[in-house]
SERO-991814 format. One record per residue: x, y, z of N, C-alpha, C, O in turn. Coordinates in pm, whole numbers, padded with zeros to 5 digits, always signed. Layout:
! residues N
XYZXYZXYZXYZ;...
***
This chain:
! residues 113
-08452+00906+09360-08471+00823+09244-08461+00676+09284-08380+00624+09360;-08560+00623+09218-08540+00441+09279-08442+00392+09188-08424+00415+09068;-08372+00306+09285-08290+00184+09231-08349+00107+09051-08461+00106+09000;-08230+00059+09006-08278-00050+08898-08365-00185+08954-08449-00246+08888;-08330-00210+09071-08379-00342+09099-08531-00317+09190-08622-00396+09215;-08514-00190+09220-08647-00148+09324-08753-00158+09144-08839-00246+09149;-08750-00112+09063-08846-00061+08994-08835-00205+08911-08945-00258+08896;-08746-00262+08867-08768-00388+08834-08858-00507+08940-08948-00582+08905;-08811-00495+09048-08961-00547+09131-09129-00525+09117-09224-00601+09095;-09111-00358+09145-09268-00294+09104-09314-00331+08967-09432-00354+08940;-09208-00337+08874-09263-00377+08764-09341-00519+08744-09450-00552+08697;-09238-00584+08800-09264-00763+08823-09435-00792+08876-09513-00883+08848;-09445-00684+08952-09512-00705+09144-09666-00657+09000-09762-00735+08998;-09667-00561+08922-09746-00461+08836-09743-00614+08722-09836-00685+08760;-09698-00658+08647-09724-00734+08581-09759-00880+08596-09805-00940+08499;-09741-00945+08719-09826-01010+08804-09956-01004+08797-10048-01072+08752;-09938-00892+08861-10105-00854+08910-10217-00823+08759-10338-00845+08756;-10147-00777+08668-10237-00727+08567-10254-00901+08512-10360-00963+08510;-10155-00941+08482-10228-01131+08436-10321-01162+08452-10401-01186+08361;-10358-01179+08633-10433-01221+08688-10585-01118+08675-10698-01152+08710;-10544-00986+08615-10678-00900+08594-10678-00837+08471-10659-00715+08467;-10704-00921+08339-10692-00958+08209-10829-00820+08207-10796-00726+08134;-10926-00807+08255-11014-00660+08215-10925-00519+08286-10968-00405+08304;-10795-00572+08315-10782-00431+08388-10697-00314+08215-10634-00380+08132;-10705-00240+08204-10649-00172+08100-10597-00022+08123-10616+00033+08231;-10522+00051+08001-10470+00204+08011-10411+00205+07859-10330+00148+07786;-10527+00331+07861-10501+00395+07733-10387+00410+07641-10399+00398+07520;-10301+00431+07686-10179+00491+07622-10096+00396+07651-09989+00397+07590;-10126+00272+07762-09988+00173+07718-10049+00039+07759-10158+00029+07816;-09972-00057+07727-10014-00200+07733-09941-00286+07799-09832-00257+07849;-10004-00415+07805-09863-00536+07936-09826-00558+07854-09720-00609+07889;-09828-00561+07710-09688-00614+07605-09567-00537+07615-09451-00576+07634;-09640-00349+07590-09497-00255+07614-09433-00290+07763-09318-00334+07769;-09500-00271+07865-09408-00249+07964-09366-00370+08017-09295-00375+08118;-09428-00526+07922-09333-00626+07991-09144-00601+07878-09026-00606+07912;-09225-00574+07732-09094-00505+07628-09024-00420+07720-08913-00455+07760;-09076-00311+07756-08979-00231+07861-08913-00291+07985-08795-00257+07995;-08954-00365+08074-08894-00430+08178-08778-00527+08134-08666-00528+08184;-08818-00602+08041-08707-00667+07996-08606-00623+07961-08500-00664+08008;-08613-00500+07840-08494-00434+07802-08410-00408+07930-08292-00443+07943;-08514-00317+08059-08426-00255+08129-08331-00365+08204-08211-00354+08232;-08423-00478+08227-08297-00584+08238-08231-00656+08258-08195-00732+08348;-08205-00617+08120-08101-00647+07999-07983-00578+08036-07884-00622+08095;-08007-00467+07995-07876-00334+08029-07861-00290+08137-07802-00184+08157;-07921-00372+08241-07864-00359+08406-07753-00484+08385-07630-00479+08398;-07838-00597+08348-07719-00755+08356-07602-00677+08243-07489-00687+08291;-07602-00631+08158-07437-00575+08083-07412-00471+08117-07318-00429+08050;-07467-00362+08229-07356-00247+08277-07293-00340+08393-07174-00326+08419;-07365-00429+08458-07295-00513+08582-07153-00595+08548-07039-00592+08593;-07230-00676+08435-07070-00707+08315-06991-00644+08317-06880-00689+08344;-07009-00515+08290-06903-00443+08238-06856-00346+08339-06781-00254+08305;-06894-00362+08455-06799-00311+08587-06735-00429+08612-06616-00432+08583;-06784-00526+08659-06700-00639+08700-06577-00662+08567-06465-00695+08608;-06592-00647+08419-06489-00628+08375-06373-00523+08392-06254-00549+08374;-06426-00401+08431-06373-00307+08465-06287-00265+08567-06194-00185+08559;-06335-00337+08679-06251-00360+08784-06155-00493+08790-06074-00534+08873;-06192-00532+08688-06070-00656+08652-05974-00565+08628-05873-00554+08698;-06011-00470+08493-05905-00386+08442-05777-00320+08497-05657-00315+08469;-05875-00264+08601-05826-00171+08719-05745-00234+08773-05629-00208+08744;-05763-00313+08844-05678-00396+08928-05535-00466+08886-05439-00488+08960;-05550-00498+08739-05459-00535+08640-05378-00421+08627-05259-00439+08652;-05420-00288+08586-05377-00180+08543-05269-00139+08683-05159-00084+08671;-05323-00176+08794-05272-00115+08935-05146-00210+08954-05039-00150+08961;-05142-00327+08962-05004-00379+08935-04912-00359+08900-04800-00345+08949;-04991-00353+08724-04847-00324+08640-04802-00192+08643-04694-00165+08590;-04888-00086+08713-04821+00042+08763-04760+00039+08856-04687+00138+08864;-04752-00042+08953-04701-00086+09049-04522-00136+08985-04421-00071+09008;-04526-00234+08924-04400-00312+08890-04319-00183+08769-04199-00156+08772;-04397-00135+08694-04335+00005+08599-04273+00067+08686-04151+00087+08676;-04351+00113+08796-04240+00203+08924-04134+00156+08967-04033+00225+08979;-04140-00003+09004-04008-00041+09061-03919-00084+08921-03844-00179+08946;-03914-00057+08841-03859-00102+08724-03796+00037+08707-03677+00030+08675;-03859+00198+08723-03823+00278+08704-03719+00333+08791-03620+00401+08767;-03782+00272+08931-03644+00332+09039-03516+00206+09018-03399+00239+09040;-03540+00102+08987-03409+00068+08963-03326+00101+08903-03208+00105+08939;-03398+00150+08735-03336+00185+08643-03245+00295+08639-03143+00308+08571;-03328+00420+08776-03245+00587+08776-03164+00533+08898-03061+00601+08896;-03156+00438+09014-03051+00353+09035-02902+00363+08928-02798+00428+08944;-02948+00266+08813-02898+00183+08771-02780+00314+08705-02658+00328+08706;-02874+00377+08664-02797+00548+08613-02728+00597+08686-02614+00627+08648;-02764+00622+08802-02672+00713+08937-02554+00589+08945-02442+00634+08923;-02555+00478+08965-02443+00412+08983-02358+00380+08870-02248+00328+08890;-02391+00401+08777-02265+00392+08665-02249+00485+08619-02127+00494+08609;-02306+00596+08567-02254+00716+08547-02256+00829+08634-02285+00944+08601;-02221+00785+08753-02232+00892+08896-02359+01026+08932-02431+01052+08835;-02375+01073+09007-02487+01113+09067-02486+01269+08993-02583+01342+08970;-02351+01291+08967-02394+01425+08855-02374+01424+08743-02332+01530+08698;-02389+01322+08657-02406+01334+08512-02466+01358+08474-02575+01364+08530;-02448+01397+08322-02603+01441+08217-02706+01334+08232-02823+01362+08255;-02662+01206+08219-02744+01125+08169-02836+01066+08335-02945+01010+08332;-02765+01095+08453-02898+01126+08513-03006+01250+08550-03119+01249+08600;-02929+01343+08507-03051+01438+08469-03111+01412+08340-03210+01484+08324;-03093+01352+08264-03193+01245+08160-03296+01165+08189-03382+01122+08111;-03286+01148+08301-03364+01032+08350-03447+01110+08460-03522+01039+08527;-03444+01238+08488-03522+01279+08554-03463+01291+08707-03535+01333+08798;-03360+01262+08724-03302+01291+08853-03234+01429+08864-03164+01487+08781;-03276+01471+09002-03140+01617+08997-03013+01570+09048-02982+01500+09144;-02933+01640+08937-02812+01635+08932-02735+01679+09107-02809+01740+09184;-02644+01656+09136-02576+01692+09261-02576+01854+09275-02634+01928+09354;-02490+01876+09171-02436+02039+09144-02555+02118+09104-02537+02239+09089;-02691+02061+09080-02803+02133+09093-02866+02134+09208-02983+02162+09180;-02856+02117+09336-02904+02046+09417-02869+02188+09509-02751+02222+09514;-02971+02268+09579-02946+02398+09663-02886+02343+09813-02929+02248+09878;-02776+02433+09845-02702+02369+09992-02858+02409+10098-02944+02496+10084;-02842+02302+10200-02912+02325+10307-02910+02509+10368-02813+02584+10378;-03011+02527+10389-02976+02678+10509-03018+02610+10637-03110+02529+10653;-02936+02656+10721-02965+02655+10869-03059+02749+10902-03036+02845+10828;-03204+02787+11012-03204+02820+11053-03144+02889+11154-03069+02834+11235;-03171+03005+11155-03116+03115+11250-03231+03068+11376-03348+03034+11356;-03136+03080+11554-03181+03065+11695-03212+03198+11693-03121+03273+11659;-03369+03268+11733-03356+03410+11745-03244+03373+11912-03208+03292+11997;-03239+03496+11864-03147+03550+12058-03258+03647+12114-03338+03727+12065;-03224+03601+12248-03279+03684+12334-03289+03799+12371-03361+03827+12467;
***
């Protein structure tokens, strides 16, 4: 499939050429429609381009402040584990496991020889 800007050329390159050959004609469509059509198309190439470049403003904005929410969040279950100690309710409130929930290590077993 061609590009927006490839067929916006051919179009350009096609409506050029028909100016300059005012007897050239086709039945079923005219240089009014397809200069109407070229234009529209764009149109709504220049505002989907807008509206990525807004979009990745967004993004980028959005990626920060997800960024600073995280460190705001680990301070905060910090802030929990150190004043109401590492096995309280209220940091398993916050999404931390509690100590006394916490499974003891197993050692691997050395096979023997």
């Amino acid at each position: 499939m061609a590009t927006v800007s490839q067929v916006l050329e051919d179009a350009d390159r096609i409506l050029a050429t028909w100016e300059g050959n005012s007897d050239f004609s086709l039945a079923t469509m005219t240089k009014v429609q397809m200069t109407a059509k070229r234009d529209e198309v764009r149109s709504k190439a220049a505002l989907i381009e807008q509206k990525r470049v807004e979009l990745r403003g967004l993004t980028e904005s959005l990626t920060d402040e997800i960024k600073e929410l995280g460190q705001m969040n680990t301070r905060a279950k910090s802030g929990f584990r150190a004043i109401y100690g590492p096995d309280s309710p209220q940091v398993a409130q916050v999404g931390i496991t509690r100590t006394s929930d916490r499974k003891p290590r197993t050692r691997k077993v050395k096979p023997t020889e």
